[in-house]
Each structure stands twice: as structure tokens, then as C-alpha cells.
N, CA, C and O atoms as a Maestro MAE file, in Angstrom:
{
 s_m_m2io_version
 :::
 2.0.0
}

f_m_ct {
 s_m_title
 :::
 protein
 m_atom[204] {
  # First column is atom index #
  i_m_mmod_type
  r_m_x_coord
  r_m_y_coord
  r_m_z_coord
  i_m_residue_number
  s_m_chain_name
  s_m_pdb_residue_name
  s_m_pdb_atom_name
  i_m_atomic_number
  :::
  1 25 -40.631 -30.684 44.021 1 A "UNK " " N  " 7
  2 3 -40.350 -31.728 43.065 1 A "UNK " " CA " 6
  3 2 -41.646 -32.356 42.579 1 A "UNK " " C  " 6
  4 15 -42.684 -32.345 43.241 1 A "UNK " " O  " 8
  5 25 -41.529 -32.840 41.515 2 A "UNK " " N  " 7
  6 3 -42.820 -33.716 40.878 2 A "UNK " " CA " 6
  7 2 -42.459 -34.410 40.383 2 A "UNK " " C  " 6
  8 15 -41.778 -34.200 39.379 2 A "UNK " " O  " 8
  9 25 -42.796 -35.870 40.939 3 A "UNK " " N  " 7
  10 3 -42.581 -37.383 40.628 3 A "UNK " " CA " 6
  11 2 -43.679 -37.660 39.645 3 A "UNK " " C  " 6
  12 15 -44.755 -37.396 40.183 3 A "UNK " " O  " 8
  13 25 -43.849 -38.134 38.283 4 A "UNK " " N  " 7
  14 3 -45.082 -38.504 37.773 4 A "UNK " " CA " 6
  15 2 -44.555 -40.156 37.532 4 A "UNK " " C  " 6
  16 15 -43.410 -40.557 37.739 4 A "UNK " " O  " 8
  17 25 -45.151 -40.579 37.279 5 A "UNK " " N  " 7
  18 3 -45.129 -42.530 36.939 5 A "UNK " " CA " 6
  19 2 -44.436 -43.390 37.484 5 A "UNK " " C  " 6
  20 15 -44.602 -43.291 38.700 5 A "UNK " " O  " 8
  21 25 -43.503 -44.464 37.149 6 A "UNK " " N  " 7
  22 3 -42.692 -44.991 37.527 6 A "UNK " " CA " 6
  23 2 -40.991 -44.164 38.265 6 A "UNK " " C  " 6
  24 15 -40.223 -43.814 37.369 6 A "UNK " " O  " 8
  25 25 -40.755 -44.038 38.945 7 A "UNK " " N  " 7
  26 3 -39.723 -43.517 39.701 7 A "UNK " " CA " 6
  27 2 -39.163 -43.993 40.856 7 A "UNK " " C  " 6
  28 15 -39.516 -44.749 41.761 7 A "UNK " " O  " 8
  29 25 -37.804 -43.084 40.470 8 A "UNK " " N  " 7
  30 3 -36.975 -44.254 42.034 8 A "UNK " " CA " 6
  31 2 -36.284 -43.228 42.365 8 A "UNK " " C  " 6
  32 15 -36.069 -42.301 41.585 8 A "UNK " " O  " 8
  33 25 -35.816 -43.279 43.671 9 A "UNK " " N  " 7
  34 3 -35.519 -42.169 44.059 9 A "UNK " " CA " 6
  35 2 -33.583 -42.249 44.029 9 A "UNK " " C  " 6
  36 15 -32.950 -43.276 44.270 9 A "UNK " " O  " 8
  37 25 -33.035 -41.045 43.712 10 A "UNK " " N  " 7
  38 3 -31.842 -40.556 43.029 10 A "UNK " " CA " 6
  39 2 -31.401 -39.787 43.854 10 A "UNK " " C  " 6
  40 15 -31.637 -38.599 43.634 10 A "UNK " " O  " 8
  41 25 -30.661 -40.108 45.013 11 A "UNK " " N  " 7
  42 3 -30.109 -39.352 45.628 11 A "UNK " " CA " 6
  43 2 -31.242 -38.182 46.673 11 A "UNK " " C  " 6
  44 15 -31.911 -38.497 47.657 11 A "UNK " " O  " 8
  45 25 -31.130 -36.950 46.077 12 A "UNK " " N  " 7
  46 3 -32.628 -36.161 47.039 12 A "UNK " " CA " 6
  47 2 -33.628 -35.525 45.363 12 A "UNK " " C  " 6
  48 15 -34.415 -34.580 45.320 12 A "UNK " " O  " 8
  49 25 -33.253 -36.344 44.325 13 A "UNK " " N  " 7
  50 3 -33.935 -36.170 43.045 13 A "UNK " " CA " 6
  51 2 -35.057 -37.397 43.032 13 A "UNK " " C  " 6
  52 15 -35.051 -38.353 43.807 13 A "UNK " " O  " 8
  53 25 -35.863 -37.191 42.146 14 A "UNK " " N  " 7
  54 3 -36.280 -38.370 41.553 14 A "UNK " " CA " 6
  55 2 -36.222 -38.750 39.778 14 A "UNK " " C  " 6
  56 15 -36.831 -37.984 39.032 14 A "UNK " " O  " 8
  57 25 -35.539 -39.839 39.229 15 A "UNK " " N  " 7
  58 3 -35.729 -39.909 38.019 15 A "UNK " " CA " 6
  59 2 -36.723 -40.871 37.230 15 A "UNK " " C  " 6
  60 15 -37.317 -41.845 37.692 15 A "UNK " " O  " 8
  61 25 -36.743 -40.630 36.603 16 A "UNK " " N  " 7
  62 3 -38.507 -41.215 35.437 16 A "UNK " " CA " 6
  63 2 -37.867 -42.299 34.925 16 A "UNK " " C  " 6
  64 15 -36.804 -41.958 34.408 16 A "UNK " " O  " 8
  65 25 -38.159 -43.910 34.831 17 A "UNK " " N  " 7
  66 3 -37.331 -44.818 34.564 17 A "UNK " " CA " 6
  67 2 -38.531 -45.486 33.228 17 A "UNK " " C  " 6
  68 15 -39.527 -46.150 33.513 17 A "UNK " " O  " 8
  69 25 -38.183 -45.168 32.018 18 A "UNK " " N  " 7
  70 3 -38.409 -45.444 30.955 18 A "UNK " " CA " 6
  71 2 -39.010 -44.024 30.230 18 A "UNK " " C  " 6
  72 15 -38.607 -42.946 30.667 18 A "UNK " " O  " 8
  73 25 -39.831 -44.054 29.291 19 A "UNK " " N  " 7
  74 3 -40.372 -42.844 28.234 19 A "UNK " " CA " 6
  75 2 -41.564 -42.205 29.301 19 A "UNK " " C  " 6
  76 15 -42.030 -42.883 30.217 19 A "UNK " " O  " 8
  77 25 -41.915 -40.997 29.066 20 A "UNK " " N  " 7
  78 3 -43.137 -40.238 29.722 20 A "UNK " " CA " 6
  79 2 -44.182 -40.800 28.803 20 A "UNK " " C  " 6
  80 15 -43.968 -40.863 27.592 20 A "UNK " " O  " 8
  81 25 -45.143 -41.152 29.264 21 A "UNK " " N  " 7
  82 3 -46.221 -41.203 28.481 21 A "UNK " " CA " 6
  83 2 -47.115 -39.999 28.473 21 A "UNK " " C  " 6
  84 15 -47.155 -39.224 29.428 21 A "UNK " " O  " 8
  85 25 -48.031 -39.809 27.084 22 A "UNK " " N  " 7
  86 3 -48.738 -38.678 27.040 22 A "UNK " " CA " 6
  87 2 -49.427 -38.093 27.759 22 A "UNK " " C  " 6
  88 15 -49.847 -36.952 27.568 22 A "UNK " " O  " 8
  89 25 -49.710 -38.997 28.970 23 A "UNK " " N  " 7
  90 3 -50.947 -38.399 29.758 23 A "UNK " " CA " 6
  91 2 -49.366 -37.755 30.993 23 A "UNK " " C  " 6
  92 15 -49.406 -36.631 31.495 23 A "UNK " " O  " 8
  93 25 -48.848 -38.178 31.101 24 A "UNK " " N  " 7
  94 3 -47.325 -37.623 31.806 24 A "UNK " " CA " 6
  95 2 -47.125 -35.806 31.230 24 A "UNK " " C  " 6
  96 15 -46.939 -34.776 31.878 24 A "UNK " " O  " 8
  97 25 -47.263 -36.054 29.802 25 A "UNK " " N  " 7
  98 3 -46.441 -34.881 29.124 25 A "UNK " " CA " 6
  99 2 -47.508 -33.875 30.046 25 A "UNK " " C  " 6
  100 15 -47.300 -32.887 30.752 25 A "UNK " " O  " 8
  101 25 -48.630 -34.562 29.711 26 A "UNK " " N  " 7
  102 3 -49.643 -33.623 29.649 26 A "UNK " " CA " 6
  103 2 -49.890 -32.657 31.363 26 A "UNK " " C  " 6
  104 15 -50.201 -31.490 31.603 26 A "UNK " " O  " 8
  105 25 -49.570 -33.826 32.235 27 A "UNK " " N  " 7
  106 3 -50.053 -33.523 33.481 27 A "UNK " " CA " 6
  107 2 -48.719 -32.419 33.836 27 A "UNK " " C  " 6
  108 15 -48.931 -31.425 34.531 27 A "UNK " " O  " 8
  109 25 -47.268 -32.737 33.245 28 A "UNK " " N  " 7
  110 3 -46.573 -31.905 33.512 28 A "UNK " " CA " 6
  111 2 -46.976 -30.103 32.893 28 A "UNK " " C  " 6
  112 15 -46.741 -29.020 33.427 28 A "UNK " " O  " 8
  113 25 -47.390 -30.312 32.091 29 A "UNK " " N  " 7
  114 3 -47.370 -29.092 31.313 29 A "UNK " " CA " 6
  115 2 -48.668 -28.790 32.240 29 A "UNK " " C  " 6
  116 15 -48.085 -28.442 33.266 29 A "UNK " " O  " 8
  117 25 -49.540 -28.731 32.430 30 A "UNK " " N  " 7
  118 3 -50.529 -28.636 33.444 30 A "UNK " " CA " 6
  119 2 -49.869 -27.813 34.591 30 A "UNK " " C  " 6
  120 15 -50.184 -26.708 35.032 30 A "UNK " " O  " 8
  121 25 -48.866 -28.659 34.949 31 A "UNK " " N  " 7
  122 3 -48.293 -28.408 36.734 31 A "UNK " " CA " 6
  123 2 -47.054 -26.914 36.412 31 A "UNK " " C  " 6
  124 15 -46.795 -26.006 37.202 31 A "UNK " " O  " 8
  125 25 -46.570 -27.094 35.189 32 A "UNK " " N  " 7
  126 3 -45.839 -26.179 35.016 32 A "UNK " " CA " 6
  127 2 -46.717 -24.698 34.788 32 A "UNK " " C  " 6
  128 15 -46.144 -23.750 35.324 32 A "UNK " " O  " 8
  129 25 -47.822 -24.393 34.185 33 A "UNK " " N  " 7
  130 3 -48.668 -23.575 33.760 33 A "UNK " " CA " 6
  131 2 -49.079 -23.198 35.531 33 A "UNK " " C  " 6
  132 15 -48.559 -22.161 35.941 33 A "UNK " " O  " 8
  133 25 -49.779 -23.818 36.337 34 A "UNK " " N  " 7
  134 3 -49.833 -23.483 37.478 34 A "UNK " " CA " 6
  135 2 -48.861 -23.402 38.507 34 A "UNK " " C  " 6
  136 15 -49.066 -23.113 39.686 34 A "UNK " " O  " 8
  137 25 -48.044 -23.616 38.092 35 A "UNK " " N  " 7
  138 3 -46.721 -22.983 39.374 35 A "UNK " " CA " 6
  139 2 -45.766 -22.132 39.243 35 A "UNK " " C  " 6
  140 15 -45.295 -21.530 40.208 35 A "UNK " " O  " 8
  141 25 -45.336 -21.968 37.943 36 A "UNK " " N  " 7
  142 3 -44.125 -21.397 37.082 36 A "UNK " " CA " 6
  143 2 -44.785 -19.860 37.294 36 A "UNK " " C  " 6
  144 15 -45.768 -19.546 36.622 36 A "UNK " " O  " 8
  145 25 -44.219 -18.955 38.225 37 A "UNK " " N  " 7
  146 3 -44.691 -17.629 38.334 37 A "UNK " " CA " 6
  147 2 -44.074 -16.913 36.917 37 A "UNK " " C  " 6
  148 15 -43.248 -17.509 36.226 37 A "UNK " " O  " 8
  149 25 -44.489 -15.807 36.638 38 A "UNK " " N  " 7
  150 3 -44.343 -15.293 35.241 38 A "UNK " " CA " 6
  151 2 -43.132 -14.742 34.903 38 A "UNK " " C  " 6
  152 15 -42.968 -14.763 33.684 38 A "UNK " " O  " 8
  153 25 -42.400 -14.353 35.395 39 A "UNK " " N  " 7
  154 3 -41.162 -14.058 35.342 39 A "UNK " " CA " 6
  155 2 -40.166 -14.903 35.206 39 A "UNK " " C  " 6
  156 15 -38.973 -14.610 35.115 39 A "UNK " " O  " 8
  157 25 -40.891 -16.503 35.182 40 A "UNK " " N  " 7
  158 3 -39.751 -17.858 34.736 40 A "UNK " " CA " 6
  159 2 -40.260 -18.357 33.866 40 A "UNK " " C  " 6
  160 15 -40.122 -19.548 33.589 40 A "UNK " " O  " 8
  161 25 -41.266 -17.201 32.977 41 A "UNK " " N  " 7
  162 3 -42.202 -18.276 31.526 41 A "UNK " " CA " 6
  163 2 -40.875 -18.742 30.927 41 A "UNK " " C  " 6
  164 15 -40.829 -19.959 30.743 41 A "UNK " " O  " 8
  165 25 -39.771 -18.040 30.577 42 A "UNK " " N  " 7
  166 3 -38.812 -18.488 29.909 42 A "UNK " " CA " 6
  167 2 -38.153 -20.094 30.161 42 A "UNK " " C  " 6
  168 15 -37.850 -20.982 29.364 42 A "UNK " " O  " 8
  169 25 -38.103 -20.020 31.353 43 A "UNK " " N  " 7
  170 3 -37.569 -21.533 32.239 43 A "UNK " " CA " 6
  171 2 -38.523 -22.092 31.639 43 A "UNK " " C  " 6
  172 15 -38.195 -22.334 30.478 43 A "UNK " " O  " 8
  173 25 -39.851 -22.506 31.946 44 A "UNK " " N  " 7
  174 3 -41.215 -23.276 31.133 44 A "UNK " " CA " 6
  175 2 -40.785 -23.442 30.082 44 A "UNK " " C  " 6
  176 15 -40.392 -24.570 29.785 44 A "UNK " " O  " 8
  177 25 -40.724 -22.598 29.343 45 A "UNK " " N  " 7
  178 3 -40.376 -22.920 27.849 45 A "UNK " " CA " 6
  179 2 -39.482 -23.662 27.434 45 A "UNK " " C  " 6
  180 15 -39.653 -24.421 26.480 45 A "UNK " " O  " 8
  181 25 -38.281 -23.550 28.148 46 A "UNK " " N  " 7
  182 3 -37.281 -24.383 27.765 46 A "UNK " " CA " 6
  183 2 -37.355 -25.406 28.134 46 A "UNK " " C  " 6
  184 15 -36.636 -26.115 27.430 46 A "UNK " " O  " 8
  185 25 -38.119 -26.282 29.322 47 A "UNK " " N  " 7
  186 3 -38.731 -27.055 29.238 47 A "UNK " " CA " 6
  187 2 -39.749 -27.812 28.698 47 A "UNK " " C  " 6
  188 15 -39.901 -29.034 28.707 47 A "UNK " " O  " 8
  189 25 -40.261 -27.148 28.340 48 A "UNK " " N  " 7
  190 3 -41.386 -27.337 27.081 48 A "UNK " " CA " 6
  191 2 -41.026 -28.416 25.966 48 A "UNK " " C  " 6
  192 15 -41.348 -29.529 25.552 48 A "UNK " " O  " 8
  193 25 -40.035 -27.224 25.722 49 A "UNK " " N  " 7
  194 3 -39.167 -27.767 24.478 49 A "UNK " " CA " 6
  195 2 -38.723 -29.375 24.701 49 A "UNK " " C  " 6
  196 15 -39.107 -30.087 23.772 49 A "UNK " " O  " 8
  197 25 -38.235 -29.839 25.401 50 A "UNK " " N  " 7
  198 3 -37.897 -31.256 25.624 50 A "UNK " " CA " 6
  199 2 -38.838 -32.539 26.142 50 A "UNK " " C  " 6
  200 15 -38.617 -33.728 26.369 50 A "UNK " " O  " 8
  201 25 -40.016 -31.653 26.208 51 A "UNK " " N  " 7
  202 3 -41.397 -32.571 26.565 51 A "UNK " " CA " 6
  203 2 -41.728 -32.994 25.043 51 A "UNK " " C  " 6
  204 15 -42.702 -33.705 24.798 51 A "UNK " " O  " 8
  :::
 }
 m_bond[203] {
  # First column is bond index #
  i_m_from
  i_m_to
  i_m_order
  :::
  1 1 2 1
  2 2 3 1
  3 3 4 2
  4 3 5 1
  5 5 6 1
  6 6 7 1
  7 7 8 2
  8 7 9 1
  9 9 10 1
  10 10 11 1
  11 11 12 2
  12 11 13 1
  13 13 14 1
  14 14 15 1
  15 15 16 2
  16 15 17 1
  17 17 18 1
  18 18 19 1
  19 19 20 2
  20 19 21 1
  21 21 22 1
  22 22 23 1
  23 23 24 2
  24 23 25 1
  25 25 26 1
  26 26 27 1
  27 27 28 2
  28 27 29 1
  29 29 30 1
  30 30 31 1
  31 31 32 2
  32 31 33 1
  33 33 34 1
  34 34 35 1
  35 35 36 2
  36 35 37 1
  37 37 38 1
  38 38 39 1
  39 39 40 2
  40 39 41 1
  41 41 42 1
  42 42 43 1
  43 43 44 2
  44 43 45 1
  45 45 46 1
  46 46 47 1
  47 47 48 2
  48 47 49 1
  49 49 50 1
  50 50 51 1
  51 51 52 2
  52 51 53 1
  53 53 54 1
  54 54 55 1
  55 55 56 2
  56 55 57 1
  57 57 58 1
  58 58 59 1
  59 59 60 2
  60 59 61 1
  61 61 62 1
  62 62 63 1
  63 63 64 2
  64 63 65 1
  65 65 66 1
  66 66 67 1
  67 67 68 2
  68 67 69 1
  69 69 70 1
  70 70 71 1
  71 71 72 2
  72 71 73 1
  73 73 74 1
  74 74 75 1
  75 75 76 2
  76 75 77 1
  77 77 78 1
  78 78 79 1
  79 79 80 2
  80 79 81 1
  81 81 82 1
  82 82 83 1
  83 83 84 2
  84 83 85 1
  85 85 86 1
  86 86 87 1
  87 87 88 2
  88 87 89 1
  89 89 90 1
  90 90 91 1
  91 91 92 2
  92 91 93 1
  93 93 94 1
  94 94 95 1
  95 95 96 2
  96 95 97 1
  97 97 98 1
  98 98 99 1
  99 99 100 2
  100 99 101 1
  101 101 102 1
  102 102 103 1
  103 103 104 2
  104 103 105 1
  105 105 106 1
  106 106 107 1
  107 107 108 2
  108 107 109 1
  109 109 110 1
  110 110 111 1
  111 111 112 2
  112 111 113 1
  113 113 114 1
  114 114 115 1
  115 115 116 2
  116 115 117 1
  117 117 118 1
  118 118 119 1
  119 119 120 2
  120 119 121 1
  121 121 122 1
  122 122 123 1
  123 123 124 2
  124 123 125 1
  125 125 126 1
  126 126 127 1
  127 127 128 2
  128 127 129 1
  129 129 130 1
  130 130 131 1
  131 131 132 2
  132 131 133 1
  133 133 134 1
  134 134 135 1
  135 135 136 2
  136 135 137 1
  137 137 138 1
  138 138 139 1
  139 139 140 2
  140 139 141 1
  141 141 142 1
  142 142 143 1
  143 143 144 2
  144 143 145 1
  145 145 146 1
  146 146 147 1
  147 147 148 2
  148 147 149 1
  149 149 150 1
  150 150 151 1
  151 151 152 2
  152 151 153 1
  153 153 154 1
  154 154 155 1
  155 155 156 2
  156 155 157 1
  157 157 158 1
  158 158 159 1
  159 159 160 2
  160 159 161 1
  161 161 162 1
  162 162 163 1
  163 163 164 2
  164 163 165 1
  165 165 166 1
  166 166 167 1
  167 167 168 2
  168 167 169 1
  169 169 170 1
  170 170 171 1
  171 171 172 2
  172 171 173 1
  173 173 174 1
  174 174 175 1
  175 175 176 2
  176 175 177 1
  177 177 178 1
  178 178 179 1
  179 179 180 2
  180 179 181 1
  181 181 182 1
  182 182 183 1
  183 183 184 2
  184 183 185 1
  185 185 186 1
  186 186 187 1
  187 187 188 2
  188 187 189 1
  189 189 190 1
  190 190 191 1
  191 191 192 2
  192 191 193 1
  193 193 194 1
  194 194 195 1
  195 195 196 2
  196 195 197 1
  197 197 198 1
  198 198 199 1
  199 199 200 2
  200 199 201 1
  201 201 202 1
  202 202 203 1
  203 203 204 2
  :::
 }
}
């Protein structure tokens, strides 16, 4: 899991309690590029999309 900014914890989730800020978008897309093995670029992407 990856908690970035303000968060509270949701059960065994965590959710982001207001807007991501840019340096957020950014660090995610970062974390996704280094973990997302290549065979889930597709998953990334579709995440992408909603960043």
C-alpha cells in the first residue's frame, strides 16, 4: 500500500482525505514506474488515467 499526504486509515485501506496535490501525482507516478512489473503496464495506465 502507499499512503501519500493526509490519510486515515479505512478499514485495512488507506484513503486520501481531500485533492492530491502535484507533488502527490507526481511521487505516485514515480512509485508506480518502479514497482508495476511489466506485464501490469496496462493496470499503470489505467491508473494513470485518473491521476
Amino acid at each position: 500500500m502507499i499512503a501519500l499526504g493526509d490519510t486515515e486509515a479505512a478499514g485495512s485501506v488507506f484513503q486520501k482525505i481531500g485533492e492530491l496535490s502535484t507533488q502527490d501525482i507526481t511521487t505516485v507516478k514515480q512509485s508506480l514506474d518502479s514497482i508495476v512489473p511489466t506485464y501490469l503496464s496496462w493496470a499503470k495506465e489505467i491508473i494513470n488515467l485518473f491521476l
